[in-house]
C-alpha positions as CSV (number, residue, x, y, z in Angstrom):
1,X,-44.0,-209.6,-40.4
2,X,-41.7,-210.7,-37.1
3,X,-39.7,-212.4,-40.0
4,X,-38.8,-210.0,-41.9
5,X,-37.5,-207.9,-39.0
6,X,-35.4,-210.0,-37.9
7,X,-33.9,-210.7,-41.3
8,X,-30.4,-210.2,-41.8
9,X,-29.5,-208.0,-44.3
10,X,-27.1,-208.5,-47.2
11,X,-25.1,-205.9,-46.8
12,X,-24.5,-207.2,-42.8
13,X,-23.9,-211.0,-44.6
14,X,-21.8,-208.9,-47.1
15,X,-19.2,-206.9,-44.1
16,X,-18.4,-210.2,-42.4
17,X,-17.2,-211.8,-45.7
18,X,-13.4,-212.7,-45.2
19,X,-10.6,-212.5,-47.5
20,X,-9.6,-215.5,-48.9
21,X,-7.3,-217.8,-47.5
22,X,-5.8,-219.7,-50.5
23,X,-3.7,-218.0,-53.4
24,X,-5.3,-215.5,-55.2
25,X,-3.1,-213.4,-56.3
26,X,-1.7,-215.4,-59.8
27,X,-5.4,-215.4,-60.9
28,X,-6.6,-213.2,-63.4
29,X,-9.4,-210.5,-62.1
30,X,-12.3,-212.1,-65.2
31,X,-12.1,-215.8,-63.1
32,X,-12.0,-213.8,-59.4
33,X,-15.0,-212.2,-61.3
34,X,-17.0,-215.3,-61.6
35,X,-16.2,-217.2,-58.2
36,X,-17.6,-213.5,-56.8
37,X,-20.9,-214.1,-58.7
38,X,-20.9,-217.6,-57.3
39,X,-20.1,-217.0,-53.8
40,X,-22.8,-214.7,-53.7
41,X,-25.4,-216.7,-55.5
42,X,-24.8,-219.0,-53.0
43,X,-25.7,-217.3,-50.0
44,X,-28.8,-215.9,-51.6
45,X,-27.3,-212.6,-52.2
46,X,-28.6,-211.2,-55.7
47,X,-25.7,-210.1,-57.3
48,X,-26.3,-206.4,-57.8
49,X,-23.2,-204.2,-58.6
50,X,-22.9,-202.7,-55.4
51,X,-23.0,-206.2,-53.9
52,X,-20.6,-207.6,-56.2
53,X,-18.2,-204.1,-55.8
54,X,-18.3,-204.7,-51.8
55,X,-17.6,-208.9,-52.0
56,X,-15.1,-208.7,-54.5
57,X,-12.7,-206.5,-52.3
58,X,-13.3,-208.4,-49.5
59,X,-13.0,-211.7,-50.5
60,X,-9.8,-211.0,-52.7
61,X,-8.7,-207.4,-51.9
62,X,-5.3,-207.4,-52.9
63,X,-7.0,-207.5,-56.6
64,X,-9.2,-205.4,-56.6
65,X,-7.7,-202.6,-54.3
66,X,-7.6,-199.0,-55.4
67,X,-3.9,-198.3,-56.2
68,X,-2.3,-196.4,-53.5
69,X,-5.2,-196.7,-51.0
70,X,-5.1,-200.5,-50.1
71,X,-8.3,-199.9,-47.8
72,X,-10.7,-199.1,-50.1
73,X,-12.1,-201.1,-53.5
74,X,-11.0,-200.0,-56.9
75,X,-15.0,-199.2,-58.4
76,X,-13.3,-198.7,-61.9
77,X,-11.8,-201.8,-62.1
78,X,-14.4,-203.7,-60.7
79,X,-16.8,-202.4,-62.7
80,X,-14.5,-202.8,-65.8
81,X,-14.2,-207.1,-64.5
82,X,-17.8,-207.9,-64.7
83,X,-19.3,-205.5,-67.1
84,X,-16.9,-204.8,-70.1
85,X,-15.0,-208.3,-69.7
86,X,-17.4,-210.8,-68.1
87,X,-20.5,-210.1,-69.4
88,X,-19.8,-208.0,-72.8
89,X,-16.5,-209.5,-74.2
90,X,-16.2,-213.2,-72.9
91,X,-19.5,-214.0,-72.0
92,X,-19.2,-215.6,-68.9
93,X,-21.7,-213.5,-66.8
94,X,-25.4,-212.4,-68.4
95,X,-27.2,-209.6,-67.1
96,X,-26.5,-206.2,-66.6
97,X,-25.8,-203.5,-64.1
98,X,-29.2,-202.5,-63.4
99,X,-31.0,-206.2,-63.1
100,X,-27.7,-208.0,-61.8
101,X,-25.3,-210.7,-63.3
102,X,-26.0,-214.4,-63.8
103,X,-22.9,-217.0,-65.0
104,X,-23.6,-218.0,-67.9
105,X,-23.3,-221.7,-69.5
106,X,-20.0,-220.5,-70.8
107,X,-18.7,-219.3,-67.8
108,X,-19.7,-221.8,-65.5
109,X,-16.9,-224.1,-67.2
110,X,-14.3,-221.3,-65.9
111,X,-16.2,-221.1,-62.8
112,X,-15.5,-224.5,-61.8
113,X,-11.2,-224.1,-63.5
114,X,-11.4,-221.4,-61.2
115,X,-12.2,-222.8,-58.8
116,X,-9.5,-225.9,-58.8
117,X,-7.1,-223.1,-59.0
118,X,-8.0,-221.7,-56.0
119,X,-8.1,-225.5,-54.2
120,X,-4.5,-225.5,-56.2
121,X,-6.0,-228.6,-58.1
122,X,-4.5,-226.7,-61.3
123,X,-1.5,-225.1,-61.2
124,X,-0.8,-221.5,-62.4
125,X,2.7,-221.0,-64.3
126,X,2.0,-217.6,-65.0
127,X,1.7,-214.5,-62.7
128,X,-0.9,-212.2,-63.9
129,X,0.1,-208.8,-63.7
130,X,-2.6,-206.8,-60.8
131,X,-1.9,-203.7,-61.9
132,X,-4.9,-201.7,-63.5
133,X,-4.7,-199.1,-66.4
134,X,-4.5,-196.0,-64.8
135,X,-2.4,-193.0,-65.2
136,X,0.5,-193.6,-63.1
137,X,1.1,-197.1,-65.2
138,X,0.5,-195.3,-68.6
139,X,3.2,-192.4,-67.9
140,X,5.7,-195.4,-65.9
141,X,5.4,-197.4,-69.4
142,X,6.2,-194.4,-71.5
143,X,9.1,-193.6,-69.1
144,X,10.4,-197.5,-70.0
145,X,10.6,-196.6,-73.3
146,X,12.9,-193.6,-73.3
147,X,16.3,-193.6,-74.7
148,X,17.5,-193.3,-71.0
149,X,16.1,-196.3,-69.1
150,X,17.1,-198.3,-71.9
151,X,20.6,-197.5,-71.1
152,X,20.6,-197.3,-67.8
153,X,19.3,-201.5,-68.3
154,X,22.6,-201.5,-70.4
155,X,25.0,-200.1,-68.2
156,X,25.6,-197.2,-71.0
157,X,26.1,-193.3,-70.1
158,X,23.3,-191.3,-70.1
159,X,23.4,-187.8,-71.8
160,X,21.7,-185.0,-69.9
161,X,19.4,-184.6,-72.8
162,X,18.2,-188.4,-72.5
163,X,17.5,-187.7,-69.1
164,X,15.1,-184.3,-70.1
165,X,13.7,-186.5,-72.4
166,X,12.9,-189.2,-69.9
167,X,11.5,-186.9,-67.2
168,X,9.5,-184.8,-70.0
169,X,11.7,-181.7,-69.2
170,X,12.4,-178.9,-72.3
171,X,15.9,-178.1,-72.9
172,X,15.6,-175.2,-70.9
173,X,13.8,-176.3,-68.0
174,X,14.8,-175.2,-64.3
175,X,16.2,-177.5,-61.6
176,X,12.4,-176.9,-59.8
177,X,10.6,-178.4,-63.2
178,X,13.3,-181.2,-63.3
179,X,12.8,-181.8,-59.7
180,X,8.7,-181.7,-59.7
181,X,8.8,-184.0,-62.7
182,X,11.3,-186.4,-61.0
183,X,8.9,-186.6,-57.8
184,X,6.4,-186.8,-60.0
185,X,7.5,-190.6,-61.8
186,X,8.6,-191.4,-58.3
187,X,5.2,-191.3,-56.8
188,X,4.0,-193.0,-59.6
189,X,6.5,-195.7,-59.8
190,X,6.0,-196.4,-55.9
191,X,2.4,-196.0,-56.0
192,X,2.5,-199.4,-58.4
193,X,5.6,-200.6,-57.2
194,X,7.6,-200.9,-60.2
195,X,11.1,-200.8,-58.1
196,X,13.3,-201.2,-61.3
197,X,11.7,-197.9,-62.6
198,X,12.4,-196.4,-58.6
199,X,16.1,-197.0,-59.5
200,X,16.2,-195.6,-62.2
201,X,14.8,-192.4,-60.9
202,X,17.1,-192.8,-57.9
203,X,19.9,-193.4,-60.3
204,X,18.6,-190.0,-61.8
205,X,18.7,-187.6,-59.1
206,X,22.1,-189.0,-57.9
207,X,23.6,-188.4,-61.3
208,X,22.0,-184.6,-61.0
């Protein structure tokens, strides 16, 4: 009984894990998703979702931040990694969110890729792009595909109806609505740091 008191907990283990030192940040989430199972395998940490949630942002938290609060883990996207991709698409993790995940045969091949990655034993020519699908992407993408943006990448003039358009203003709109809906892609563009959409929108407001 004197054992088990004196037991360190999991989550305790789980605070003092430190964010990785290598490059992390080329790899796509799914391998980060495995090496997260490992790494917690490893220690003899069962890896439950709330385990996995908690290790993942701490061991790579510019991946799996929430988007405009870098301090906290983005559940959502976590959850999306190791459920939806992992274990139900891809099959790389077995298990489920109630009993815990296990890598699989399959994904224990892309465990150990990952891995060489992260030693930079493989070299990554592509950048994955961290940004998850949330709102402020989905309305930043539509905005890309406006008449407007499109010429502003062109150097053409812009009608003020393009720019309505763009910003999802009616014809008769006020200067208020055009200015809320200006802020509005602003915070978004920012908040996922797509600057050549921020110039745009500053290109915007100069031209009004």
């Amino acid at each position: 009984m004197a054992s088990m008191i004196g037991k360190r907990s999991d989550e305790d283990t789980i605070r003092e894990f430190e964010e990785f030192e290598g490059e992390y940040i080329p790899i796509d989430r799914d391998r980060l998703a495995l090496f997260v199972v490992d790494f917690l395998a490893s220690r003899n940490i069962e890896p439950t979702l709330d385990k996995i949630t908690a290790a993942a942002f701490r061991i790579f938290p510019k991946k799996f931040h929430l988007i405009g609060f870098p301090e906290y883990p983005d559940g959502l996207t976590i959850y999306t990694c190791f459920w939806l991709h992992d274990t139900k698409t891809k099959k790389w993790l077995s298990g489920s969110v109630q009993s815990g995940f296990k890598i699989t045969e399959k994904g224990k091949y892309l465990l150990e890729e990952t891995k060489k990655m992260l030693e930079g034993k493989i070299k990554i020519t592509k950048v994955q792009k961290i940004v998850p699908k949330r709102k402020e992407l989905t309305f930043i993408n539509i905005l890309k595909k406006t008449a407007a943006y499109k010429k502003y990448l062109e150097g053409e003039k812009i009608t003020n109806f393009e720019i309505l358009e763009a910003l999802k203003v009616p014809s008769s709109g006020s200067k208020e609505l055009i200015e809320k809906n200006l802020n509005k892609y602003l915070e978004y563009a920012n908040r996922i740091n797509d600057f050549s959409a921020v110039e745009f929108l500053e290109y915007i407001r100069k031209k009004n």
